[in-house]
C-alpha angles and dihedrals in degrees: 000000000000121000120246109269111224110206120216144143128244108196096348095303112115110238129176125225144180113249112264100038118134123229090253099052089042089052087061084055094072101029094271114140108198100196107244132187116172100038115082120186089235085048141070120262108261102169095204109123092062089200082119096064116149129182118243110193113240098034138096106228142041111262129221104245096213097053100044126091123211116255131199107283099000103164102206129192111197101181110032126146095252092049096049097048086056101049084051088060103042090049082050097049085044088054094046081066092042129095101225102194090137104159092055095043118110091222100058113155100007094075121112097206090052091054092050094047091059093037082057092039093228105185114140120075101239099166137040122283097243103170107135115227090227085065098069105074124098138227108227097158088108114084086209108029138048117206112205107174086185090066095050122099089187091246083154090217081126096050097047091050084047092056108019105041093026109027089216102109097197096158120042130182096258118192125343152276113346092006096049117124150154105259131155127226116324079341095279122162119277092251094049094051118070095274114160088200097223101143102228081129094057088043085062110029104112096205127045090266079118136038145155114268085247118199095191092139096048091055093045082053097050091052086048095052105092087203095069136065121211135207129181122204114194125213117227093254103065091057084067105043105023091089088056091067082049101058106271128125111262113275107032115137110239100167099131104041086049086062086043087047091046097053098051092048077065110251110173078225136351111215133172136257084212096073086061089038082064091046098045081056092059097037088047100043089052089050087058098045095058097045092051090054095048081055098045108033100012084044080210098174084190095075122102124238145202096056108225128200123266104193106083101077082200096060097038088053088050094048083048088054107028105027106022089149084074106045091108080062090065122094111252092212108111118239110267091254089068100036080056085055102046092046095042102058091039110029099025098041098054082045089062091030091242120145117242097236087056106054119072112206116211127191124203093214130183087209138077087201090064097076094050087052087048088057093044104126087221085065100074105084090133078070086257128064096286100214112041106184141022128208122196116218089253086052096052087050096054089053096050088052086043088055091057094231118149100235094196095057096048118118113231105252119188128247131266128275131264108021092032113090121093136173129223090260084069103056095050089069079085099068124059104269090011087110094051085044084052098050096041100060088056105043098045082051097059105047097038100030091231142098117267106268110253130100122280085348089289100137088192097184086068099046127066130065116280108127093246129025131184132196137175125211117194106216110213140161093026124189119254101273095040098055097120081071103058113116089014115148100208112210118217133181132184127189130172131197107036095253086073085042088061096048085054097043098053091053084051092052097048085042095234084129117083104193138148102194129018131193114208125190116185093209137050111278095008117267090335084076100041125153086246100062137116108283135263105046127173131162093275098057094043088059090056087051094051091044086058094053097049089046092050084053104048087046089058118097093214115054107159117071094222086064086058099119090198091050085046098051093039079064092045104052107019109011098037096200138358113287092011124161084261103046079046099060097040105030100036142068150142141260128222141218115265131192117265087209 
């Protein structure tokens, strides 16, 4: 059944719109693009920045475009001079509370209200400059995100995604008027308050009030210091979203000219998540394996099932504060990040006969998370801390334009031995349902023999972006050893953004789900949409992302991580089998229980 068309006119052009529509969305319509600052495509309309205003004839007041549905015969003008005279001032008394540093801001030129401030040529200082002192000081507590209240214009886009796509609620709108401003709980630092630290505010501030923690220098200090020997290891995710911050179009494939990029910078070697992606695989679907046959032939009623994902760090710190009575449930295998690290620093430094204390280990990450999972102190089973640095995507593309290096006209150039092959199976991690893909077509290959079946590998109820999918696999025809699972339904669910974490946690908690294996991601999209992505994102961007990454996957010739030759032969020569004492030591933890307030 169609929708009611309401009928209207935006400077002075007829358009046709469903009811319900709001201005702004009827404006695009036409090509008309109406500046916003507090409404985001993934977040409610909230209609409180006012930089948006239209005028609607007839009426007596501008009206927020984005908050504003279309009506029969509204008769909109989008650029009058009345408009336009109002947006100038709202944008002026935004800058005299703002703290307009820009040069120095790490967000400079990627900052919408600087881009607004030059399209309306904002120049004179009209207003008072009303920035409080107080107000500059940071808040650096946090190892992924900075928190600059002098830089915020209490849009509230940070406060919606921290409720509304995490259901964590970490910041919060605290007094009024003059004394309004963005705080967390009891204003605590950001690294004292139940912050996931996932970085989905920073993705849609508009301004530089939040930013990741960057250690962009560190890293440029390590590669000039002629005593270390750096090596660099890439997630899945970056190869589909670096080129946006370069100047290409979302969802173009740059993984060879990342690894290009990487080396001219002047990485000692530039190896690939992937290849620890594969091994978490084996080490995870092991792990599966054995719990479900203490369940079904041990009839060990203490183990827990369902299985969860270990890999997102921003899912794992919001099970710790939100669901610590199911931290058994989690995965011990640590995420592939941290497998890299640990491996890196024991097993490949021995390889290239460099001592551990001498070698610097540094990850291109899409995720903030990322760097307070690098500093937790379980993550230093090389006997250091075994990754030393985390880029996000956007940092990495600032050094590369830092380095002066043209990245279009780079050849594609192939990754580093040994922890640099990787299998199709890998690269979907970067994509929501892309681990349990991954998992799946090995697992139902070792106990049957044969491939998943699915066509081509591509297991499509677990792919896709719905915040919480579900999928059944009936196991049949099992080999010998495996024969407790024959006739088993395994029961799989995937959900992605920790407010759909929440909703499948709490089923698990009151025991209405009955699974057997669950995927988490802790951002929208999966690491595609990670806090440390190129900015802006917006569903629509996430989904070419995700297209690139199925596409890198189905155009390589190996796409199971058992068929990985590197992760067969690191069994063979340093780990001896999956979930040995030694895997064990180096590529597993555990998580702990952390305070809600």
């Amino acid at each position: 059944m169609s929708k009611y068309l309401v009928n209207l006119k935006i400077n002075n052009i007829p358009v046709s719109v469903e009811e319900g529509t709001s201005i702004l969305e009827a404006a695009k319509k036409l090509n008309f693009s109406i500046p916003t600052l507090c409404n985001h495509p993934d977040l409610t309309v909230a209609g409180n920045c006012r930089v948006c205003v239209v005028e609607v004839k007839g009426a007596k007041l501008l009206a927020a475009a984005c908050a504003t549905p279309v009506s029969e015969g509204m008769d909109v003008s989008t650029n009058s001079q009345k408009v336009r005279t109002s947006r100038k001032h709202i944008i002026e008394l935004l800058l005299a509370e703002h703290n307009s540093d820009c040069t120095k801001c790490f967000k400079n030129g990627h900052c919408e209200l600087q881009d607004l401030s030059s399209e309306y040529r904002v120049g004179d200082h009209v207003f008072l400059d009303l920035v409080k002192p107080k107000d500059k000081i940071q808040d650096i507590s946090s190892p992924s995100i900075v928190k600059d209240d002098s830089k915020c214009i209490r849009c509230q886009r940070c406060v919606r995604t921290c409720t509304e796509l995490q259901s964590v609620s970490a910041l919060a709108v605290i007094n009024k008027g003059d004394q309004q401003k963005i705080s967390t709980f009891l204003s605590k630092s950001l690294h004292d308050v139940v912050c996931t630290n996932c970085g989905q505010c920073i993705n849609r501030c508009p301004t530089g009030a939040l930013t990741e923690h960057n250690y962009i220098e560190e890293v440029w200090n390590a590669l000039y210091n002629p005593n270390k020997f750096v090596v660099v290891q890439t997630a899945p995710a970056v190869r589909v979203a670096l080129a946006e911050d370069l100047g290409f179009e979302p969802g173009m494939r740059v993984t060879g000219k990342l690894v290009s990029v990487l080396k001219k910078i002047g990485f000692n070697k530039v190896l690939d998540t992937n290849f620890t992606a594969d091994l978490t695989i084996i080490e995870e679907g092991t792990e599966l394996l054995k719990r479900l046959k203490k369940a079904l032939v041990d009839k060990d009623e203490n183990v827990a099932l369902p299985m969860m994902t270990s890999c997102s760090p921003g899912w794992i710190k919001f099970q710790e504060h939100l669901f610590p009575s199911l931290l058994n449930n989690l995965s011990t295998c640590k995420s592939p990040q941290q497998m890299f690290g640990a491996l890196a620093k024991t097993y490949y430094a021995d390889k290239i006969n460099v001592k551990a204390q001498d070698m610097v280990v540094v990850s291109i990450m899409p995720c903030t998370a990322k760097k307070f999972e690098a500093g937790r102190p379980e993550m230093r089973d090389s006997g250091y801390q075994d990754v030393d640095y985390v880029l996000t995507t956007r940092e990495l593309a600032m050094m590369v334009k830092q380095a002066g290096i043209d990245f279009h006209k780079l050849e594609d150039e192939q990754y580093d031995s040994i922890l640099g092959e990787s299998t199709g199976a890998a690269v979907i991690f970067g994509a929501t349902g892309g681990v349990m893909e991954a998992a799946l077509r090995t697992v139902y290959e070792i106990v049957t023999g044969r491939e998943v079946p699915f066509t081509n590998l591509n297991i499509i109820p677990v792919r896709g972006m719905e915040g919480v999918k579900e999928a059944t696999i009936k196991i049949k025809n099992v080999k010998p050893e495996w024969s407790f699972l024959e006739g088993v339904n395994l029961n799989v669910a995937v959900a992605h953004g920790l407010v759909n974490a929440k909703l499948l946690m709490e089923k698990v908690k009151s025991g209405e789900a009955n699974y057997h294996f669950i995927e988490i991601m802790g951002c929208p999209g999966g690491c595609l949409g990670g806090g440390g992505q190129p900015i802006p994102t917006s569903p629509e961007i996430r989904k070419k992302r995700a297209e690139a990454i199925y596409a890198e996957d189905a155009s390589m010739t190996l796409r199971k991580s058992h068929e990985n030759p590197e992760v067969t032969e690191i069994y063979k020569e340093f780990l001896g089998e999956a979930n040995s004492h030694k895997a064990h030591d180096l590529l597993h933890t555990h998580y702990k229980v952390r305070k809600r307030y």
